[in-house]
N, C-alpha and C positions, 0 to 999 in steps of 0.2 A: 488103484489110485494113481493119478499121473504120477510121473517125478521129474515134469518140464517144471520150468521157473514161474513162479509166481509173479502173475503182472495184473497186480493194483494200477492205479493212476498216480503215476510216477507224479510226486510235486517236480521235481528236478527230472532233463530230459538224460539216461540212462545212454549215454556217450561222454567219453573224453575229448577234453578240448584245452590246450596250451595257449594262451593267447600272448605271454611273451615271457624273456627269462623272468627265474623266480632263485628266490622271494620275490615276490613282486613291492612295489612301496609300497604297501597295507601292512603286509609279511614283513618287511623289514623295520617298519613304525613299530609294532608290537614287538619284535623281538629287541628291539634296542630298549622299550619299557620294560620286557621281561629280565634283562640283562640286570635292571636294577633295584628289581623286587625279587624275583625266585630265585631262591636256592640254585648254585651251580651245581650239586650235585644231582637236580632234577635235570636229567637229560632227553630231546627227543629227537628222533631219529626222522623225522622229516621238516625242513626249514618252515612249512607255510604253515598258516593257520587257518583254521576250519570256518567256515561262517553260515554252511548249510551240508547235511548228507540226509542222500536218501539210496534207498534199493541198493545199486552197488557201487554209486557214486559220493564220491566228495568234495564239496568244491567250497574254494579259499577263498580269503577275503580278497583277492585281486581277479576276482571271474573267474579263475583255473579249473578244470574240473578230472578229478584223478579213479580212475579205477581203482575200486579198492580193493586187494587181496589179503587184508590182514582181518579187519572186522574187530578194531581196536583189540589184537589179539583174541579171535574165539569169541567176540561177548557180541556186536548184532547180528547171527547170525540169521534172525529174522527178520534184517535190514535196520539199518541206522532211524529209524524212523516209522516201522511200522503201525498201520492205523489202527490196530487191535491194540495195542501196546499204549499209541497216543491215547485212545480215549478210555484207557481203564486207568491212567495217569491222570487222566483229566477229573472225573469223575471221581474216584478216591480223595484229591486234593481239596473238590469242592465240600468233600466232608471232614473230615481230621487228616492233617501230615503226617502226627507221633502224639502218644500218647503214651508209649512204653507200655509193650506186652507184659513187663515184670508187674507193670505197676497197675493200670487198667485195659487186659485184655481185650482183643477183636477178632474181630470170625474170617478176615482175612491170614491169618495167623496161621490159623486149623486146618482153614480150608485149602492152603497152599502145601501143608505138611499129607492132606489126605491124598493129594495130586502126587506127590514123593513116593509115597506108598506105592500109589497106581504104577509109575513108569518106570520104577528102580527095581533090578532084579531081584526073584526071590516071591515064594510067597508066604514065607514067614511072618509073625508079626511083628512091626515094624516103630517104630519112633524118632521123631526129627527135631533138633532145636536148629533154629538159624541165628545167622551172622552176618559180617558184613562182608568179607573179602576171601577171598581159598586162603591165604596165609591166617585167617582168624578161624574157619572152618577146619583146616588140619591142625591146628594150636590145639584144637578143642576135643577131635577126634584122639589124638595121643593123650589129653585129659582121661576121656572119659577109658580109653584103655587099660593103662594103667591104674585107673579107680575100681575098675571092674576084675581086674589079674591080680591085683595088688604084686604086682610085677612091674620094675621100671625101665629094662632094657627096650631101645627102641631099633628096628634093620630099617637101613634106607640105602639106597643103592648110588654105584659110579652116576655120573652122569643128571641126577636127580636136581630137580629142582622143586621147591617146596614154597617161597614166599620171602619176602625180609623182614619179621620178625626172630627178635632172638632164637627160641626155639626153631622158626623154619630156616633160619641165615646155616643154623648148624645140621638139621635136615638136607640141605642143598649143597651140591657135590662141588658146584665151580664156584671159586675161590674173586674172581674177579670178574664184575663191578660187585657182586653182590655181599660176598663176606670179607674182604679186605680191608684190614684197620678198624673193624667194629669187633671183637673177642673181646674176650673170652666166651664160649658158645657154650649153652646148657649139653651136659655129662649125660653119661648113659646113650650115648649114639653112636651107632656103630657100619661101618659101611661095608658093602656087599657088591660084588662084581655084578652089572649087567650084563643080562644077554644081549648081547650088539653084534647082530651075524656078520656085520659087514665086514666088522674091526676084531673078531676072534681069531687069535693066535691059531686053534683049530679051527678050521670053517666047517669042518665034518660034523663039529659038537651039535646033537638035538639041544630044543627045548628043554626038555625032562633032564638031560645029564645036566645043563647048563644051571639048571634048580638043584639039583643034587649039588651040585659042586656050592653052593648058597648054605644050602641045609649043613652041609658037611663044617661048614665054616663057622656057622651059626652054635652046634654041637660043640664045638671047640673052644670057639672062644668067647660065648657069653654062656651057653647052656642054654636049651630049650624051657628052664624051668625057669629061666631067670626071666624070659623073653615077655614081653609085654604084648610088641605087636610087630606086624611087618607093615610101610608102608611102603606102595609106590606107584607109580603112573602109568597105569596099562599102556600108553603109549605115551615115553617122554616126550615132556612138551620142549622147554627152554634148551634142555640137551641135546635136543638135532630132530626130533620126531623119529626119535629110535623105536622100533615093533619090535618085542622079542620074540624068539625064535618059536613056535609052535608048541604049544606042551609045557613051555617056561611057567606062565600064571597059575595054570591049572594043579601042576604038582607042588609048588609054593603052597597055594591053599589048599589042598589036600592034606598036604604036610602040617600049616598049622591048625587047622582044625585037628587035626589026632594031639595035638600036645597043650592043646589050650589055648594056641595064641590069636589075638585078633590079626586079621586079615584087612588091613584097609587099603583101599584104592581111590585114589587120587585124579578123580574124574573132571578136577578146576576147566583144564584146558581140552580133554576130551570126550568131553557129556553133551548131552542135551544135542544127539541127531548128526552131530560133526564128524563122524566117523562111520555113518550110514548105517549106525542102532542107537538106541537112544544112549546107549553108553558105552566105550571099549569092549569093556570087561565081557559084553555079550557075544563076540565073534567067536569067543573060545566056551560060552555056557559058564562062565565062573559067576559066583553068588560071593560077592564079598560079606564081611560081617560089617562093613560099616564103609559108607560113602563118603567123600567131599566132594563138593559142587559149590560152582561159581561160576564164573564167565557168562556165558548162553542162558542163565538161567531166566535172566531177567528181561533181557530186550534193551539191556545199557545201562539199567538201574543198579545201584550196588547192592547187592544180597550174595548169601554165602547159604550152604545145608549142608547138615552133618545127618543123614540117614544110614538106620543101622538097627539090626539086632534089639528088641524092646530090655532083652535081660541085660546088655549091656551098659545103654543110654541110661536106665532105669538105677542099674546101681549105682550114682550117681546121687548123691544127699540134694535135697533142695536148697535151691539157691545156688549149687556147685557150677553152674551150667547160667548164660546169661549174656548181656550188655544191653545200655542203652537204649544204640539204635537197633539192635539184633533182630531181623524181621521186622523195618519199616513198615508200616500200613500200605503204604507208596509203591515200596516197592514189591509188596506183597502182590498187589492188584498188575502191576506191567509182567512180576513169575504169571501168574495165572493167565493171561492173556496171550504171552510169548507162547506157553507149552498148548496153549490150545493152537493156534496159528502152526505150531510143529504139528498136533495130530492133524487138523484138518487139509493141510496144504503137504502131507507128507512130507517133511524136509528131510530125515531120515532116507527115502525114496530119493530127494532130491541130491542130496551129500552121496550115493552109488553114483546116482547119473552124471555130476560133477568127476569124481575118480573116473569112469569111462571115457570121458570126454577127454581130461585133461592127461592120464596116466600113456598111453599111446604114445602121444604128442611126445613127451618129456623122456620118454624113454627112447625115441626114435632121437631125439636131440641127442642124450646120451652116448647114443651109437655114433652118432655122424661127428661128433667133437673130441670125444677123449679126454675132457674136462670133469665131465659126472659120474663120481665111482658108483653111485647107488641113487635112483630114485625110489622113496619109500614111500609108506604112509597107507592110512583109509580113509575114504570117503573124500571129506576136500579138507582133509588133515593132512597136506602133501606136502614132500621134501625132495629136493635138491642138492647131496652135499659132493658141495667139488673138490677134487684134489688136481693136482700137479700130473701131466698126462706118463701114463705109463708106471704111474705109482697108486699108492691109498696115501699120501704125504697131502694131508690137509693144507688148503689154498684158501686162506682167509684174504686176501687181497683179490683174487679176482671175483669173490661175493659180493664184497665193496662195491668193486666195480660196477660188477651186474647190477645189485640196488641203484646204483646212484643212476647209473645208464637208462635206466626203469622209469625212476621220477622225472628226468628229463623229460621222458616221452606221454608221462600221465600216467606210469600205474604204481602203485602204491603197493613194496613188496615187503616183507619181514625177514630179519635174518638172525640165525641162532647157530646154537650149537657148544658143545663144549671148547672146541678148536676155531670157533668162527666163522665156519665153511660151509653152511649150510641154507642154503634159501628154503624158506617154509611159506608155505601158501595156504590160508586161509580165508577165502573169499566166502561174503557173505551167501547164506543156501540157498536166499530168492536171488543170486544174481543172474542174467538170463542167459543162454548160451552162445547170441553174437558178442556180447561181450565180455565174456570167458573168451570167449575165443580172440580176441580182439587183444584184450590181455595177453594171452600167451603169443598171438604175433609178436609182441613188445618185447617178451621174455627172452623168446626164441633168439631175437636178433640182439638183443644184447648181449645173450651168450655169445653169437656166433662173431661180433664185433672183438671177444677179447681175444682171438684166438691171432 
């Protein structure tokens, strides 16, 4: 099956175009209204506002139009607009919006959970309930763990990020914007060194020791009997797009399965084709006991899934497990339509040939600048973290830099990281590859501009 871009009939033409500084006065009308209704704690990271996106572009309400490398973090990565997606939104709406699954049941419901089944590793039997967001999805996944262990220790690791609800604010390893001045954070959490080859004291250390030394920790100071579950993100998202070291996942879950404990994996930011399988976890063969998904799942619509293990979802009393909007009708129909558009258009396929494209490029930058300690990442889950040349001394200012130097030019870039220093690239999987490459022009020289 190919894994070139998928090229529908683009509504909007699939190029950047500046047409003068920005905010432009549209951009700037609306943020002066926003100034006096939202919340200053809602912050975002690019000045203009959106008024159309499509494929890989986005364009503001002053005609701008920006390459997009972030894909609202992970979530279109079957384009901001996809027509499979539009008309199974469309078509669902002309019948019911909500109706609440608790309360009268729909075969959109089922049939999105049978679809979970199909592409999530494992051929165990299986059971799903949904939600609306990964921080309500991992909430729910450490529910049902502890319901099922009757055990309440929970491992979450450095570097982790989990959501901003109480429970995930204390899951989540960086302290600032997201857990600062909102404590006291729910007990029983316990944190666990990641494997970060980059940044290990040893860089000799394997996978497998680097798990050991987890295990070792874990034995000590909660007790494996006490453990509830492990959670974490086959490849951090929020903490820099950390990959750990070979052999890390796989003896973690080796490990708890021999002692009982759930194994979850936190697939929010890397599921759904973004890492060139349908999910992390699969580059290394691991079979979690219980998933979370969000992001991509949907095509843009808010939906969350907690798939996993039937014995454990299941022990679970009714009624324990639930909300509202939990599994939209709405957004049930834009899942099913998004994950068909994945198999049929291979983005999985797509998400390798993006890393081929783009990983060369970024690493020859690397060489030629002395700014990028490590390009990492899979598929078009890629990273950029800079440091200070001749060091690993994290460089949160000239990331700044770079982002802003970016949007000048029209491309839309994301930055993360525990330190700040990290450029992350998530460009939508139909984007096509003159304009990846058109993109990373922009990139490139922004780099090469700080130097």
């Amino acid at each position: 099956m190919s894994t070139q871009a998928v090229s529908p009939a683009y509504r909007l033409e699939q190029k950047r175009s500046i047409n003068g500084p920005f905010p432009g006065p549209k951009s700037a009308e609306l943020n002066a209204r926003r100034a006096a209704v939202v919340a200053k704690g809602v912050a975002s990271s690019v000045p203009v506002y959106v008024s159309d996106a499509d494929g890989g572009i986005i364009r503001d309400v002053d005609g701008n139009s920006f390459i997009d490398l972030g894909s609202g973090i992970a979530v279109t990565s079957v384009g901001a607009s996809d027509p499979a997606v539009v008309g199974a939104v469309k078509e669902q709406v002309e019948h019911f919006t909500h109706t609440c699954f608790m309360v009268t049941p729909y075969e959109g419901y089922i049939a999105l959970a049978e679809k979970l089944h199909e592409v999530t590793p494992g051929d165990h039997e299986k059971r799903t309930v949904l939600f609306n967001s990964g921080a309500e999805a991992v909430e729910n996944a450490i529910k049902i763990a502890r319901s099922a262990t009757g055990r309440d220790a929970v491992v979450a690791f450095d570097h982790a990020y989990h959501g901003r609800t109480n429970l995930t604010m204390g899951l989540t390893a960086k302290a600032m914007p997201y857990k600062t001045g909102f404590g006291p954070f729910a007990s029983e959490i316990y944190r666990m060194p990641m494997s970060y080859p980059y940044r290990e004291e040893n860089p000799q250390i394997t996978g497998t020791e680097a798990a050991n030394r987890v295990i070792l920790a874990i034995e000590k100071q909660i007790g494996a009997d006490q453990t509830a579950a492990i959670l974490i993100e086959p490849i951090q998202g929020e903490g820099g797009f950390i990959v750990p070291a070979e052999g890390f996942l796989p003896r973690l879950a080796e490990w708890a399965k021999s002692k009982g404990i759930v194994f979850i994996a936190d697939e929010v930011q890397s599921g759904f084709c973004r890492t060139g399988e349908w999910f992390a976890v699969q580059h290394e063969g691991v079979i979690p006991d219980i998933m979370t998904m969000a992001k991509g799942i949907a095509g843009g619509m808010p939906l969350s899934a907690v798939t996993g293990r039937a014995e454990l979802l299941d022990a679970v009393h009714a009624g324990g497990l639930g909300g509202t909007y939990g599994g939209n009708p709405v957004a049930c129909a834009a899942a099913l339509a998004a994950i068909e558009t994945m198999e049929t258009t291979n983005l999985a396929g797509r998400a390798r040939r993006i890393e081929e494209l783009a990983v060369p490029r970024l690493k020859q930058l690397a060489e030629d600048t002395g700014v990028i300690g490590e390009v990492r990442g899979r598929g078009a889950m890629l990273a950029l973290e800079f440091v200070k040349p001749g060091t690993k001394t994290p460089d949160a200012d000239i990331t700044k830099a770079i982002a802003s130097a970016c949007l000048a030019e029209g491309v839309i870039i994301l930055t993360c990281g525990t330190y700040g220093n990290v450029v992350r690239l998530l460009p939508p999987l139909v984007i096509g590859d003159d304009l990846l490459a058109d993109a990373l022009d922009v990139l490139e020289a922004a780099v090469r501009a700080q130097l």
